[in-house]
N, CA, C and O atoms as a GROMACS GRO file, in nm:
protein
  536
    1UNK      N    1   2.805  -0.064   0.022
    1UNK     CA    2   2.836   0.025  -0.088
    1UNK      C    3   2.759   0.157  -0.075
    1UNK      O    4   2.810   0.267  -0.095
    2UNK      N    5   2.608   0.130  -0.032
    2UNK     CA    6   2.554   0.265  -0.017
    2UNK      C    7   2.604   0.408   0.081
    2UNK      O    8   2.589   0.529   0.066
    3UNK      N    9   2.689   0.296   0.217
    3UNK     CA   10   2.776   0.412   0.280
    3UNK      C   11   2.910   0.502   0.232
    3UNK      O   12   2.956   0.614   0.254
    4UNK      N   13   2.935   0.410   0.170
    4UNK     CA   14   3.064   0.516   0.080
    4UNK      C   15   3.050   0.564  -0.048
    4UNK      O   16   3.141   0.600  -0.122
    5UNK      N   17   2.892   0.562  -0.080
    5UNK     CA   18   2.861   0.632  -0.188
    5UNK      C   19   2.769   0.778  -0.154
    5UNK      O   20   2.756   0.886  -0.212
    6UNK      N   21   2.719   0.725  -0.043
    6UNK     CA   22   2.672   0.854   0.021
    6UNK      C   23   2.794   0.951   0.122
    6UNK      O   24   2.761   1.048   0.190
    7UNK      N   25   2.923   0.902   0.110
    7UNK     CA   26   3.026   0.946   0.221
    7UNK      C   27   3.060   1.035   0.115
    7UNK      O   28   3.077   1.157   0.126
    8UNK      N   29   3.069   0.957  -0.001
    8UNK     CA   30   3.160   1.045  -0.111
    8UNK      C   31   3.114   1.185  -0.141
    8UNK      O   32   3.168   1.295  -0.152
    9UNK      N   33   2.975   1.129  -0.152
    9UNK     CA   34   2.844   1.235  -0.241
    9UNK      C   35   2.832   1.349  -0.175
    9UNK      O   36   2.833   1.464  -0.219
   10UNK      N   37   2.818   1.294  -0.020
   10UNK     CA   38   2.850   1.399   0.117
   10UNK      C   39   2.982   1.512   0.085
   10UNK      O   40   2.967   1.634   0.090
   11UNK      N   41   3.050   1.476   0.068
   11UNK     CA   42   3.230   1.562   0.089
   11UNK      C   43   3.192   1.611  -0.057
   11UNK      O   44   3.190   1.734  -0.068
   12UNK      N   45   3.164   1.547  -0.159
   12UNK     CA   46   3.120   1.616  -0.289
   12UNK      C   47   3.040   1.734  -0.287
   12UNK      O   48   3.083   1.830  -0.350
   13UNK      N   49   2.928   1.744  -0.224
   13UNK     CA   50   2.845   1.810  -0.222
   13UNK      C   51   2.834   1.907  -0.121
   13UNK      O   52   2.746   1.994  -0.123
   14UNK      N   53   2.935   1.894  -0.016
   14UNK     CA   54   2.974   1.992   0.075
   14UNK      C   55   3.103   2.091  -0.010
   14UNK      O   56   3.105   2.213  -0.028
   15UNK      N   57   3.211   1.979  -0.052
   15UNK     CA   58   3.295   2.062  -0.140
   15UNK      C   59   3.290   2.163  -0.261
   15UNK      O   60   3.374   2.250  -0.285
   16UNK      N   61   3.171   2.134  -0.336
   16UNK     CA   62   3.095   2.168  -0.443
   16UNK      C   63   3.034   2.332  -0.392
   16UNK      O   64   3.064   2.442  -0.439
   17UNK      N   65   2.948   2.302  -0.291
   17UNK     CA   66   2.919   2.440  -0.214
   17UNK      C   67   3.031   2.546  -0.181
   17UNK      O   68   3.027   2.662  -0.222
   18UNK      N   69   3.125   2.497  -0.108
   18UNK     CA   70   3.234   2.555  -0.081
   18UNK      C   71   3.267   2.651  -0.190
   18UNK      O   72   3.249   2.773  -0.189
   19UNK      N   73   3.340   2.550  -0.324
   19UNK     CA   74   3.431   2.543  -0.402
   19UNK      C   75   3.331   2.729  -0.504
   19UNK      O   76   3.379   2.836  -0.542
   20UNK      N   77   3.180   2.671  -0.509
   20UNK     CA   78   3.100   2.724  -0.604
   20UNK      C   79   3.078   2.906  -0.570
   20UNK      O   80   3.093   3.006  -0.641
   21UNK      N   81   3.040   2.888  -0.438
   21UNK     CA   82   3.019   2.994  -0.328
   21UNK      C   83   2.856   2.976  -0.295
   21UNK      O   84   2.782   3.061  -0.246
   22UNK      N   85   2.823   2.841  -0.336
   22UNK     CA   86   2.704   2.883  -0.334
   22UNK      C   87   2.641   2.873  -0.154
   22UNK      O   88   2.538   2.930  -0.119
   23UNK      N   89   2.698   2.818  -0.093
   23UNK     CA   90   2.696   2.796   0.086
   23UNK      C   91   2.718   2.947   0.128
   23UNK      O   92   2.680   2.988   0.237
   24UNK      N   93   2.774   3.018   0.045
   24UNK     CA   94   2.769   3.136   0.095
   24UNK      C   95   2.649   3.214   0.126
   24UNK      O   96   2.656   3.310   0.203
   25UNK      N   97   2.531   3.176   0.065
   25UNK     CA   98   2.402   3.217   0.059
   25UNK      C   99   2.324   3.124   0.230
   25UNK      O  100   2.296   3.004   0.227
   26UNK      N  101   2.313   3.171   0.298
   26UNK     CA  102   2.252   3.115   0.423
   26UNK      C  103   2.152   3.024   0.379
   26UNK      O  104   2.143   2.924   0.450
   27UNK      N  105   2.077   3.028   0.284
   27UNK     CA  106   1.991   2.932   0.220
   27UNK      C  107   1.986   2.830   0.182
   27UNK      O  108   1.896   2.749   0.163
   28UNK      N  109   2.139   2.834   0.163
   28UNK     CA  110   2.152   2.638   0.105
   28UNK      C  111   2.116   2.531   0.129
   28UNK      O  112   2.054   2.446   0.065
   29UNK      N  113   2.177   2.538   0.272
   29UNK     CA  114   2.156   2.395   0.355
   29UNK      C  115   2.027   2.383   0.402
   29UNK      O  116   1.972   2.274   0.387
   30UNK      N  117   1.962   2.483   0.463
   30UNK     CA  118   1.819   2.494   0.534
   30UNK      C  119   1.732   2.411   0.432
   30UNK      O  120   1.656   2.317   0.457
   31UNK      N  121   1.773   2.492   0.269
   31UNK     CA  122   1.706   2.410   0.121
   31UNK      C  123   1.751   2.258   0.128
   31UNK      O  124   1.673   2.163   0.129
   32UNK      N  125   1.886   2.250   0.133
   32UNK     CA  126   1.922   2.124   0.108
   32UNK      C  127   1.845   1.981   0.181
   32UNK      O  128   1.818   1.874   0.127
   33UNK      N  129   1.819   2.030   0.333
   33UNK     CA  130   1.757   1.976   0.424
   33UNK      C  131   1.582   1.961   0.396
   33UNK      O  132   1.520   1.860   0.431
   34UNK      N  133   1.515   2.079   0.328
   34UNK     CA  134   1.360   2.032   0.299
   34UNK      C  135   1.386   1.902   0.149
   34UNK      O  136   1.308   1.814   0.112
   35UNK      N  137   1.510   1.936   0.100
   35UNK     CA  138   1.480   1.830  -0.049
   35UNK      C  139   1.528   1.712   0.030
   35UNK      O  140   1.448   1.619   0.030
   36UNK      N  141   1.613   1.697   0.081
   36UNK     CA  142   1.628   1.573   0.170
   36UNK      C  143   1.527   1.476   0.223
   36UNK      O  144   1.510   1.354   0.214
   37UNK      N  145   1.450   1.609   0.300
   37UNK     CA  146   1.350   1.573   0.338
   37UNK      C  147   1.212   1.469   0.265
   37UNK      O  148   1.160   1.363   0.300
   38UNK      N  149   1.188   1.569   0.140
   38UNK     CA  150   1.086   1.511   0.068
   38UNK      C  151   1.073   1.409   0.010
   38UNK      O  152   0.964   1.368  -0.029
   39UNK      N  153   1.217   1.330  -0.014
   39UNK     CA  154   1.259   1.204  -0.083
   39UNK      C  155   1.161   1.131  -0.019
   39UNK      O  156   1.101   1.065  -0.104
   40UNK      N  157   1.106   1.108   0.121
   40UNK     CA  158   1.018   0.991   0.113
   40UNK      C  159   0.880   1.014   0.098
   40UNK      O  160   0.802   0.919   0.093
   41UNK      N  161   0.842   1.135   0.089
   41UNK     CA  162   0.691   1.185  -0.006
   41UNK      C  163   0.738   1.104  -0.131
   41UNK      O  164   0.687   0.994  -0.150
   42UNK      N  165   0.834   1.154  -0.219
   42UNK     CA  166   0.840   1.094  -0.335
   42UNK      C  167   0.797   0.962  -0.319
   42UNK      O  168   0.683   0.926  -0.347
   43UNK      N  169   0.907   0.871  -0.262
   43UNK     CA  170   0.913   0.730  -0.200
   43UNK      C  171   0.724   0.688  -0.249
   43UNK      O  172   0.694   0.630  -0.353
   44UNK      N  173   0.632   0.732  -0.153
   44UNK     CA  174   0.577   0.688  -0.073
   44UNK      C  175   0.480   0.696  -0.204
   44UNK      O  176   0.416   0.593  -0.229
   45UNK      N  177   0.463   0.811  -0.290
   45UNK     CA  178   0.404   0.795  -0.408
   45UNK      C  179   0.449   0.680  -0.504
   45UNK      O  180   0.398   0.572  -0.533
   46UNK      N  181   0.577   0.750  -0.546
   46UNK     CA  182   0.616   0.601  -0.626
   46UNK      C  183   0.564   0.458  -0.605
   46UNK      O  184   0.530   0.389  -0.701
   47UNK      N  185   0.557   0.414  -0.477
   47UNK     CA  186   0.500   0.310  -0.410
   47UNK      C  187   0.344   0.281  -0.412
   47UNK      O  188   0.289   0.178  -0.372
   48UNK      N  189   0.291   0.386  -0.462
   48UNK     CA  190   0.129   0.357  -0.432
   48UNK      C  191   0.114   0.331  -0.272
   48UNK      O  192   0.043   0.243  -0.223
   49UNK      N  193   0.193   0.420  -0.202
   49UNK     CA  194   0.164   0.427  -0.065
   49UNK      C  195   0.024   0.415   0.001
   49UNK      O  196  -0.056   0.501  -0.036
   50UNK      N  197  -0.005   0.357   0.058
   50UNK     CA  198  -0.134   0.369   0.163
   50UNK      C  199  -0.145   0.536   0.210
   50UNK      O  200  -0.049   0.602   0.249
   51UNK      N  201  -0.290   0.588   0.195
   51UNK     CA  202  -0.273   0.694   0.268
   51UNK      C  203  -0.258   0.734   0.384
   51UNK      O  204  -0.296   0.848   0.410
   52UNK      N  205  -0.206   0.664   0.473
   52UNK     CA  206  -0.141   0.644   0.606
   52UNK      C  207  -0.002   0.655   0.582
   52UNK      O  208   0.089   0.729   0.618
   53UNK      N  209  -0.013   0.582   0.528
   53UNK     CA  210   0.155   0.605   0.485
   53UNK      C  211   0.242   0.706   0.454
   53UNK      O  212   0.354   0.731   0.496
   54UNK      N  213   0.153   0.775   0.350
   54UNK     CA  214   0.158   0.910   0.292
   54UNK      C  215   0.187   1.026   0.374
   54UNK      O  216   0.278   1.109   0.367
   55UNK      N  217   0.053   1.011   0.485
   55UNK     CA  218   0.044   1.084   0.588
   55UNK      C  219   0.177   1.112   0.649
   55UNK      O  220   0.241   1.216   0.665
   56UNK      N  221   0.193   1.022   0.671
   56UNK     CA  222   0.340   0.999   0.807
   56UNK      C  223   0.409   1.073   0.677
   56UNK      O  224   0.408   1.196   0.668
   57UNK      N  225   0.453   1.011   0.605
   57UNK     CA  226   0.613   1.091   0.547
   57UNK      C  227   0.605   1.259   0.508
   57UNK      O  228   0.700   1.336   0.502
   58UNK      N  229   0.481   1.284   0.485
   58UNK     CA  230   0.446   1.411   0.475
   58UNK      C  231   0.476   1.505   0.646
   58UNK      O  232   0.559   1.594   0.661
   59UNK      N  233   0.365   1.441   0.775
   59UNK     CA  234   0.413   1.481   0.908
   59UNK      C  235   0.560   1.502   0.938
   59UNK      O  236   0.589   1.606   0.998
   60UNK      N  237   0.674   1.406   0.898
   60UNK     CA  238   0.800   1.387   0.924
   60UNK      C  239   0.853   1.480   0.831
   60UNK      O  240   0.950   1.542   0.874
   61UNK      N  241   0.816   1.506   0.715
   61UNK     CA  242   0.919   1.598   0.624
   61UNK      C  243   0.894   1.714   0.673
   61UNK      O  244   0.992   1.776   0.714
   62UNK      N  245   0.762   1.779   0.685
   62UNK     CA  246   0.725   1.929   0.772
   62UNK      C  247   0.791   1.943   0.870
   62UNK      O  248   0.847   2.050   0.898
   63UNK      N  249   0.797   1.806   0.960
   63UNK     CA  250   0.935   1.911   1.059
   63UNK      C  251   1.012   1.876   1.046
   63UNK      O  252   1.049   1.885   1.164
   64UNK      N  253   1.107   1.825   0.989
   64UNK     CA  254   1.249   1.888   0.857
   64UNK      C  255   1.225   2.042   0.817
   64UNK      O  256   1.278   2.148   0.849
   65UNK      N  257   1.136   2.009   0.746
   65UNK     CA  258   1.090   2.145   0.704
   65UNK      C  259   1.112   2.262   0.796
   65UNK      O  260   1.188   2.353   0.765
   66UNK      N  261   1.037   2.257   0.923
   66UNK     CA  262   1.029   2.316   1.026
   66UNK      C  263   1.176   2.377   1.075
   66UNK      O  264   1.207   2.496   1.084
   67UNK      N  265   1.236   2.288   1.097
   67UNK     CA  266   1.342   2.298   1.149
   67UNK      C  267   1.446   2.332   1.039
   67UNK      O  268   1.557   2.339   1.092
   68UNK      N  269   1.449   2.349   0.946
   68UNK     CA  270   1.501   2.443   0.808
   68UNK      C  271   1.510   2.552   0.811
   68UNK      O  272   1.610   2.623   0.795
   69UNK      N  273   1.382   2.584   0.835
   69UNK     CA  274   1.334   2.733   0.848
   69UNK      C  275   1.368   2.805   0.979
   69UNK      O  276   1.403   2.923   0.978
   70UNK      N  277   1.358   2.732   1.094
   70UNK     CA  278   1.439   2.790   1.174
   70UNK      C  279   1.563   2.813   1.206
   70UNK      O  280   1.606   2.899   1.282
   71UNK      N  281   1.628   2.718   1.137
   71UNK     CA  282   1.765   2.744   1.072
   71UNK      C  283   1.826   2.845   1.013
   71UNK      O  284   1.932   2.902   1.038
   72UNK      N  285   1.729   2.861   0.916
   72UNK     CA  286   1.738   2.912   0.825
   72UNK      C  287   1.735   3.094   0.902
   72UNK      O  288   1.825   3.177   0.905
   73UNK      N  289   1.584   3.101   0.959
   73UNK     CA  290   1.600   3.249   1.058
   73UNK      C  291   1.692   3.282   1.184
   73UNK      O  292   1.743   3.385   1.228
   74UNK      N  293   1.688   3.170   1.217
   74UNK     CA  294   1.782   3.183   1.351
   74UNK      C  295   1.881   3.147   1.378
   74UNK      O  296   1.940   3.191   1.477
   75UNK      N  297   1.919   3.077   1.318
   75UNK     CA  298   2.085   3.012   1.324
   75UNK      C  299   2.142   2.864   1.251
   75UNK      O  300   2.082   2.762   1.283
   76UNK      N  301   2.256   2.853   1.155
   76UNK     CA  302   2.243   2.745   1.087
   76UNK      C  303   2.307   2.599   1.166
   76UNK      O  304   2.310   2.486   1.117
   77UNK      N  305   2.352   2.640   1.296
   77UNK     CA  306   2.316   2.486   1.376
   77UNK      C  307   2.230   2.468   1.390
   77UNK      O  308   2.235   2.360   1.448
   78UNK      N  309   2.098   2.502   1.378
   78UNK     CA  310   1.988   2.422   1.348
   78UNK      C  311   1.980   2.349   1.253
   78UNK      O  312   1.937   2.234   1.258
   79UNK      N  313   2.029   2.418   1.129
   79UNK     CA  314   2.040   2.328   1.039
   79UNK      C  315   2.124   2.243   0.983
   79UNK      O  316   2.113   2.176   0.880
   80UNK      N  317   2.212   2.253   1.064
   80UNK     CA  318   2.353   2.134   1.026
   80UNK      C  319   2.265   1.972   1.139
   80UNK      O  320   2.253   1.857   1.098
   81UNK      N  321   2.220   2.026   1.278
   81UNK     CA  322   2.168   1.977   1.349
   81UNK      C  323   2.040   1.924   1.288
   81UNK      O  324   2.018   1.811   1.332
   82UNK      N  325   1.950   1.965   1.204
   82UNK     CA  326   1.862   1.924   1.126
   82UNK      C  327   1.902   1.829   1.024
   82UNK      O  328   1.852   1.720   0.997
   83UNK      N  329   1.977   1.876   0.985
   83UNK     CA  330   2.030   1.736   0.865
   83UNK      C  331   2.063   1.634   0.946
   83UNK      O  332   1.986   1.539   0.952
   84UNK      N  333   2.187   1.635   1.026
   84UNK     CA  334   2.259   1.541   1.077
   84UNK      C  335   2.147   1.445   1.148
   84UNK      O  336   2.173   1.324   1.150
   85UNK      N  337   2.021   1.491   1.210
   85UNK     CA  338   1.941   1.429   1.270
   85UNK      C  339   1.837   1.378   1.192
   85UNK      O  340   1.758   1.304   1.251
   86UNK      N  341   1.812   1.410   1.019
   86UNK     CA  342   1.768   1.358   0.970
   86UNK      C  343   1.828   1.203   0.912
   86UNK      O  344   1.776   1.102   0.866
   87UNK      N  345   1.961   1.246   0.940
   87UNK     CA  346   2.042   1.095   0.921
   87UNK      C  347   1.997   0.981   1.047
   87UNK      O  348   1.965   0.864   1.026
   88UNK      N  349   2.004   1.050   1.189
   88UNK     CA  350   1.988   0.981   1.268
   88UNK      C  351   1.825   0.897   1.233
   88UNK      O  352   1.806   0.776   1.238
   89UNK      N  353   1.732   0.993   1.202
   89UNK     CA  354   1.617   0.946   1.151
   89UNK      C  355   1.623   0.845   1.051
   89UNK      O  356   1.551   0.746   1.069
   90UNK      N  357   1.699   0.850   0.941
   90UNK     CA  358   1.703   0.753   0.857
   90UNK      C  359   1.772   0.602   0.910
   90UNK      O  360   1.754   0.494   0.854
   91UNK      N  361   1.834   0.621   1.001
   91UNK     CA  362   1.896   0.496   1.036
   91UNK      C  363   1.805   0.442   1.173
   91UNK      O  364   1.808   0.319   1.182
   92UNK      N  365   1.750   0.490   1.248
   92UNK     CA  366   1.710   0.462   1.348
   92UNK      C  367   1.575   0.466   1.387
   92UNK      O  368   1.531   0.405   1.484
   93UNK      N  369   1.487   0.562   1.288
   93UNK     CA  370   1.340   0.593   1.361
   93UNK      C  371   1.268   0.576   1.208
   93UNK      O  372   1.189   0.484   1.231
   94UNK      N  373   1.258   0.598   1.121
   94UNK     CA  374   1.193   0.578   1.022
   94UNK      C  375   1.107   0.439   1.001
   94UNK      O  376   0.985   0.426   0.989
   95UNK      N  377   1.218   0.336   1.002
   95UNK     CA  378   1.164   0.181   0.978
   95UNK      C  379   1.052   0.135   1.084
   95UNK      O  380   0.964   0.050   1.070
   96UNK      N  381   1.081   0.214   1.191
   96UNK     CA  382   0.960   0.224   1.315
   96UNK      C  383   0.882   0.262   1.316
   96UNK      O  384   0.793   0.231   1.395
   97UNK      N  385   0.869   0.378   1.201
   97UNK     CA  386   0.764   0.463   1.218
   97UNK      C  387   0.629   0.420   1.058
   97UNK      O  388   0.510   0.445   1.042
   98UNK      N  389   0.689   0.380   1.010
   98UNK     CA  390   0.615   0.341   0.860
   98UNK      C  391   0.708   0.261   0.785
   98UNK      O  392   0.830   0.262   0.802
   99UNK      N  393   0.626   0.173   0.677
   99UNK     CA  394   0.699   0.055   0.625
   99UNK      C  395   0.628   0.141   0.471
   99UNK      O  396   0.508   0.149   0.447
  100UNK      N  397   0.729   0.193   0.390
  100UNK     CA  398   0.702   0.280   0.253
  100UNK      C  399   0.758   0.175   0.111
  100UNK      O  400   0.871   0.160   0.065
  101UNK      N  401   0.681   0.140   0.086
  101UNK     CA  402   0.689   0.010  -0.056
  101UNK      C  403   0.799   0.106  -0.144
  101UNK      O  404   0.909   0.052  -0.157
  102UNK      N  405   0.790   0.215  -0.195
  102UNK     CA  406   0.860   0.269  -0.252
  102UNK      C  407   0.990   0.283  -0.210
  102UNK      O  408   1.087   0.267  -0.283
  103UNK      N  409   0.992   0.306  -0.115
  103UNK     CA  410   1.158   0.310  -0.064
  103UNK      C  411   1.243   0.219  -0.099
  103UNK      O  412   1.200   0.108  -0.071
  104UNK      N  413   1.421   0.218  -0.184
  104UNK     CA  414   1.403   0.157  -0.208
  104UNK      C  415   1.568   0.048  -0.083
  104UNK      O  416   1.666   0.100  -0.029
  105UNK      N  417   1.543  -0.050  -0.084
  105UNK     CA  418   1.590  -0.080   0.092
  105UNK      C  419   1.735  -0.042   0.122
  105UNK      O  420   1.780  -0.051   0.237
  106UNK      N  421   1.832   0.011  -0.014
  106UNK     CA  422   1.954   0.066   0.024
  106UNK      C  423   1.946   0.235   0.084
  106UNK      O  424   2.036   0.310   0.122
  107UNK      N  425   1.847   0.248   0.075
  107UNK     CA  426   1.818   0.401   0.073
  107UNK      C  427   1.874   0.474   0.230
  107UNK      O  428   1.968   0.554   0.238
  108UNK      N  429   1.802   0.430   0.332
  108UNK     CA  430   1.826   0.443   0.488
  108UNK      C  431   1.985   0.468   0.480
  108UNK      O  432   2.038   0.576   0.508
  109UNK      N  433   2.043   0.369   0.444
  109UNK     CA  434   2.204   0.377   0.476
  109UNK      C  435   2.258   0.480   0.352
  109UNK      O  436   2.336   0.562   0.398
  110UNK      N  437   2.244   0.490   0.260
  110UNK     CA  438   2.271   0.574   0.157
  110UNK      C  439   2.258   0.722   0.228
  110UNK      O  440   2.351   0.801   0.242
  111UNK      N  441   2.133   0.740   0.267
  111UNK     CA  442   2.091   0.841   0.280
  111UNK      C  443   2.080   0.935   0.465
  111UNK      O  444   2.040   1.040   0.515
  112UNK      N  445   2.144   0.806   0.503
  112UNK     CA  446   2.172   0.918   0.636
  112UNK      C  447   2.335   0.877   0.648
  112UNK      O  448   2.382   0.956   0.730
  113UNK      N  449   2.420   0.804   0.609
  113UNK     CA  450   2.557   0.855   0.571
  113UNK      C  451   2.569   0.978   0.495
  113UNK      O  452   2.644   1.061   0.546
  114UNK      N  453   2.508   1.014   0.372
  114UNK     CA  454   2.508   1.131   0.330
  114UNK      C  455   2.452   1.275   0.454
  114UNK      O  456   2.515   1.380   0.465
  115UNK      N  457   2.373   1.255   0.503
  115UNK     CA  458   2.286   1.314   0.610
  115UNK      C  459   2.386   1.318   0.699
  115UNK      O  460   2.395   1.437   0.726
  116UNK      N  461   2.485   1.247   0.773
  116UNK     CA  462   2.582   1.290   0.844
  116UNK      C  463   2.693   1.372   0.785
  116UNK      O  464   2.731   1.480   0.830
  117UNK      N  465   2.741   1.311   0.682
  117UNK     CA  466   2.840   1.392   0.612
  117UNK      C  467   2.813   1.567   0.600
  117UNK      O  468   2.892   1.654   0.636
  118UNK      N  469   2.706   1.582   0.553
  118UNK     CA  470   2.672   1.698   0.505
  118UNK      C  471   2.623   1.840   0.636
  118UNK      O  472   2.652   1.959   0.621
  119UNK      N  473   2.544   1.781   0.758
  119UNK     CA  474   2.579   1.783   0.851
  119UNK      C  475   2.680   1.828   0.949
  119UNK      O  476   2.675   1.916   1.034
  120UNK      N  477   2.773   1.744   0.915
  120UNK     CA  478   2.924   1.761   0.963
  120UNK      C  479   2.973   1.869   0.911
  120UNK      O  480   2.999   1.971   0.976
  121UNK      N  481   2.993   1.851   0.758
  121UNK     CA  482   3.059   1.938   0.671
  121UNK      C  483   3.006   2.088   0.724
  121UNK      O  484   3.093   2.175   0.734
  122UNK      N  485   2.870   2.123   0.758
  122UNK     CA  486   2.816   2.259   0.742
  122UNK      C  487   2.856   2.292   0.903
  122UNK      O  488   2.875   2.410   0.930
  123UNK      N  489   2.870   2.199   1.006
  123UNK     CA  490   2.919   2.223   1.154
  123UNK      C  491   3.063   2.257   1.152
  123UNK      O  492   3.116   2.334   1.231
  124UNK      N  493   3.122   2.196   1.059
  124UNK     CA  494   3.282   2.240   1.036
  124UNK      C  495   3.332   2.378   1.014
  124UNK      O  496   3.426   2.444   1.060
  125UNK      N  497   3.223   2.403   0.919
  125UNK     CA  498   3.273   2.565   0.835
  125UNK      C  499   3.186   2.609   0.959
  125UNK      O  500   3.274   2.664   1.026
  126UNK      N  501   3.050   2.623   1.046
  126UNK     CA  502   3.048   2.696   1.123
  126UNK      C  503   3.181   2.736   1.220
  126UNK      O  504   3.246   2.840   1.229
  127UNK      N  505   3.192   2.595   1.294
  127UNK     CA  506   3.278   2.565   1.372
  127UNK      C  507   3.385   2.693   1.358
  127UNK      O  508   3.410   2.778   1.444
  128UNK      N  509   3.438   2.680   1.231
  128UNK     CA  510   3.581   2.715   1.190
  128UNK      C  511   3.535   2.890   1.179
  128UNK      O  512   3.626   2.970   1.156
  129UNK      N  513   3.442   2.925   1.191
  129UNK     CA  514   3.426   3.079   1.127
  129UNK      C  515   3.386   3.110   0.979
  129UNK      O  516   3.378   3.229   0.951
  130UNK      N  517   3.368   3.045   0.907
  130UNK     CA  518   3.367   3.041   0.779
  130UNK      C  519   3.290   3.167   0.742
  130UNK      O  520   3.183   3.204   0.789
  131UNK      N  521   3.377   3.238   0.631
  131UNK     CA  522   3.317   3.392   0.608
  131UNK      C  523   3.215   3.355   0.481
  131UNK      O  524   3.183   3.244   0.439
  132UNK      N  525   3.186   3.452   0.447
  132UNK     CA  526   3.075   3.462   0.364
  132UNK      C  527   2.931   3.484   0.434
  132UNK      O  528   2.899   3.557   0.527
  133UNK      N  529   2.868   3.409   0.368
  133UNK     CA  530   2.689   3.449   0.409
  133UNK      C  531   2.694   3.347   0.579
  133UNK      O  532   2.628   3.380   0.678
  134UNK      N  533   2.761   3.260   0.575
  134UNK     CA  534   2.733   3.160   0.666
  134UNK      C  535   2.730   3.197   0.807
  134UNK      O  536   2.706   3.111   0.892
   0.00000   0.00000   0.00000
């Protein structure tokens, strides 16, 4: 259920941008990608995380972060490529990297189906030429 609620939320929230103009602003996604990001800072508090724990999700969101911002200055396949790979992160490298009490265990799949979708969606309108700020 969490994949087709994050599939939906994805095309929602890509369409929403579209529809609003607000993707028109080069800023969106680069943004969209640090709040993405921070969900497992949150996580990791909510949890009464170990400060190890903490550590790590903080290291991992900065370069999200990182890679936002260079997105953000230099080109937004970085940041479609930043999201989309934060999905890959959520499904594949995270659970390896720290075990976060707060997290809560539908989250990974929720949240890098959305992470691909959104991803996709912002590689599409590059892809395609998409006018505006983009």
């Amino acid at each position: 259920m969490e994949y087709l609620v994050g599939a939906v939320l994805g095309v929602g929230v890509g369409g929403f941008a579209g529809l609003s103009g607000f993707d028109r602003d080069r800023a969106f996604y680069p943004t969209a990608l640090i709040v993405i990001a921070s969900y497992y800072v949150l996580f990791a508090v909510m949890g009464a995380s170990q400060p190890a724990t903490l550590m790590i999700e903080i290291a991992a969101g900065l370069v999200f972060a990182g890679v936002a911002v260079l997105g953000f200055k230099a080109s937004l396949w970085l940041a479609a490529a930043g999201i989309a790979g934060h999905g890959f992160f959520d499904f594949f490298v995270h659970h390896a990297l720290v075990t976060n009490p707060g997290m809560p265990v539908w989250w990974p799949g929720f949240c890098g189906t959305i992470d691909f979708v959104i991803g996709g969606w912002l590689a599409g309108r590059l892809w395609r030429g998409a006018s505006g700020g983009l």
